[in-house]
N, C-alpha and C positions, 0 to 999 in steps of 0.2 A: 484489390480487396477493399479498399477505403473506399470506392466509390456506392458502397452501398449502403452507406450512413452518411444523414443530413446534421448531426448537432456534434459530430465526434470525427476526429480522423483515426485512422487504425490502421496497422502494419504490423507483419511480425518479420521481423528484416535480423538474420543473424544470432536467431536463439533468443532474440527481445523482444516483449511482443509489446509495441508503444502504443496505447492510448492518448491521444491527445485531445482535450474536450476545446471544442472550436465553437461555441456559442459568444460570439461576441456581443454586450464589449467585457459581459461577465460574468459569464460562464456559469449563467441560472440551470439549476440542477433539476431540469422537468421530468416527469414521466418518460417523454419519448426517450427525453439523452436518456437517462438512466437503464431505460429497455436494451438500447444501443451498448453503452460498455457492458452490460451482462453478454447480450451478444456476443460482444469482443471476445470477454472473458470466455465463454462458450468453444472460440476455436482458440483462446490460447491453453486450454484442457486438453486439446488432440495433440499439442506436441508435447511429446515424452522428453524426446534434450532442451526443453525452456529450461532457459538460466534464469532469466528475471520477468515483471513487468512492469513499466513506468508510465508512470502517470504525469503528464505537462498541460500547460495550455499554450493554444496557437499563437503566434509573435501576434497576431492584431487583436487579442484581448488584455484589458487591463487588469483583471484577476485569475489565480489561479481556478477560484471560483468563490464564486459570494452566498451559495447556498443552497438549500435546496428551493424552489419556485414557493412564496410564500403564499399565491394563489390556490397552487393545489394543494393548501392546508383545508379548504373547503369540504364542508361535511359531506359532497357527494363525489371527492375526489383521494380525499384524506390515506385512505385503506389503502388505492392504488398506491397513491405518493409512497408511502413508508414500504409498501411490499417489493415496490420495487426499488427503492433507494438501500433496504437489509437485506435486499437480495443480491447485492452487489458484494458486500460483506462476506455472506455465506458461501459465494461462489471461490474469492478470492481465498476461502479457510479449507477450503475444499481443494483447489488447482494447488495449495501448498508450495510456492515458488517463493524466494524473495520477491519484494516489493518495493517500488522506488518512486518517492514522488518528487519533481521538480520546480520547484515554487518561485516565482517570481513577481509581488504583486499581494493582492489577500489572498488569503484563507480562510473564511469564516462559513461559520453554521457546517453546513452539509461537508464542504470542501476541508475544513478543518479535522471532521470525522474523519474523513477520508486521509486526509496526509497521517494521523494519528494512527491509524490500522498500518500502513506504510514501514517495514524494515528499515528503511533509510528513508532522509527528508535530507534534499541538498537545497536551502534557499538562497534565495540573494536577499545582500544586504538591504534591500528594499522591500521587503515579504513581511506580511502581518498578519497572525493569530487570532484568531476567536472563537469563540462559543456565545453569540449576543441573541440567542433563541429568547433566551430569558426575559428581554425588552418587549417581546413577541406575547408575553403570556403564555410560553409553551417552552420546553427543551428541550434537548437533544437524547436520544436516545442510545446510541453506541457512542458519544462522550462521555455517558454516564458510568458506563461499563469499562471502556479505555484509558479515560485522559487519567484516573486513579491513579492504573496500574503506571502510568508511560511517566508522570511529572510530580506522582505524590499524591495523596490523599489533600492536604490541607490546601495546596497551591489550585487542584484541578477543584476543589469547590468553591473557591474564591471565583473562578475563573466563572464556571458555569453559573456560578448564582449575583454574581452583577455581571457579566458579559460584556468584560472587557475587555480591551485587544490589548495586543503584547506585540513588541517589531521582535526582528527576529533574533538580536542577539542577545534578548530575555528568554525566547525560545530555545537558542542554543544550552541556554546557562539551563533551562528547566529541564534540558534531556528530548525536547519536543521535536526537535531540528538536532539532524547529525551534524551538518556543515554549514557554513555559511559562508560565501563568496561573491565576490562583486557580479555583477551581474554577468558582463560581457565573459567571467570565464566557468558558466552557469555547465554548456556544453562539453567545454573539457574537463572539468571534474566528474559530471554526469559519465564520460568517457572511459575515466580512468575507473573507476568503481564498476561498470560493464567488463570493462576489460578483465579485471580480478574474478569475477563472474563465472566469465563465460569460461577461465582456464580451469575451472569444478565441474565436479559430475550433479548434474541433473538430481538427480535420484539423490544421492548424498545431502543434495543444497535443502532438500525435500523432507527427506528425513529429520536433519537438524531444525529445520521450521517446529515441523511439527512436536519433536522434542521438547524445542521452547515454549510452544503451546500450552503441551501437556501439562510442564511444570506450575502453570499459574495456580496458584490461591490453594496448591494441594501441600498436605505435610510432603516431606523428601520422601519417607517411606512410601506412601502412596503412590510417586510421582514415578520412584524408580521399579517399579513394580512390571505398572504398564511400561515406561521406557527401556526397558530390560528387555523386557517381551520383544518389542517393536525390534532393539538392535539385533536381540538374536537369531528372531523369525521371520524378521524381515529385510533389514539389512545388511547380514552378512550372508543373505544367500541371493545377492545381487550380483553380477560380473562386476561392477565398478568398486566394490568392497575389496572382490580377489585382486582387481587388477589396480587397486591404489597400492594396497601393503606387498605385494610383488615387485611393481614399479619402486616401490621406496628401497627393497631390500640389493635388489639388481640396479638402484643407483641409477635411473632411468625417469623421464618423464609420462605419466599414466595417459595412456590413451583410453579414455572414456569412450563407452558406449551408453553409456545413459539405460542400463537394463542392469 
């Protein structure tokens, strides 16, 4: 499967469908890569038991990425650039799965957006923060909308309006980053959190995404309105609804079908 992209490797191995951006040595975020993880994204939508997907970069790049290509800021590239870097976004709001980005190295501009959209962020103590558009004469556009919600109103416009970097365990403390670990044990923590994953149903992991979605920026009434709807009309007429509260009652482990 991975062999039919040049700037990305990809795999869906075990209900995870791993994007790894492999443009060495840092992981400039162009048109083409970007066409390529929607791609990705694209078949990790046909599997209904996806438990997650994780985002890395290859052992021989030095960031996790540095941004998006500041070449096709170009007035006759620009439109491409951005439609396909928020269509990355849209796809990933759509396929509704947890989200896992594995940092080791920067983060900045494009890639920061991207760890920021991200469920989980597991970096190593060596991993660095940014939003430095700013220096650019330009911003970021889904930091404008996320970093708010993810680190605070007051901290995330600090952030985007001098475009400073943060190491990672100012990102820990700001909520930016779930965990942070020495590099070398970057893998088995990424492992252990898969693991917790994968023993959930699909559909349920799905639903609660989207739950959390729902809720932003809305009063509770509002929020529990639609989410009401959604549990009653959609998720309790799931197999994996019957057969979690069955499994719990008969003191048994739920065999998930993901339907």
């Amino acid at each position: 499967m991975s062999g039919t992209f040049n700037h990305i490797n990809f795999a869906i191995e075990d209900r995870v469908g791993r994007i790894t951006l492999a443009s060495p040595p840092l992981n400039v975020l162009n048109i083409a890569m970007m066409r390529e993880m929607s791609k990705a994204l694209d078949e990790c939508s046909q599997q209904r038991d996806l438990a997650a997907i994780v985002f890395a970069a290859a052992p021989d790049c030095r960031a996790f990425s540095a941004g998006v290509s500041v070449e096709e800021h170009a007035h006759e590239t620009i439109y491409q650039m951005l439609d396909s870097f928020h269509a990355i976004f849209r796809s990933l709001e759509q396929i509704s799965r947890p989200t896992l980005a594995v940092v080791n190295g920067p983060a900045l501009g494009g890639g920061c957006e991207l760890i920021t959209f991200c469920d989980f962020v597991i970096a190593s103590d060596q991993a660095r923060f940014g939003q430095p558009e700013i220096k650019l004469g330009v911003f970021a556009p889904v930091a404008a909308i996320l970093l708010p919600r993810v680190i605070g109103d007051r901290r995330a416009r600090e952030l985007m309006l001098t475009g400073e970097i943060i190491e990672a365990r100012e990102a820990l403390a700001l909520g930016l980053v779930s965990r942070v670990v020495p590099a070398a044990e970057l893998e088995a923590e990424t492992s252990r959190l898969l693991a917790q994953l994968r023993g959930l149903s699909a559909l349920a992991l799905g639903h609660a995404k989207r739950a959390i979605d729902l809720g932003q920026g809305r009063s509770l009434d509002d929020a529990l309105k639609e989410i009401e709807d959604m549990y009653l009309h959609e998720l309790m007429k799931t197999q994996d609804a019957v057969e979690g509260i069955n499994a719990f009652g008969e003191k048994r482990k739920a065999a998930w079908q993901h339907r």
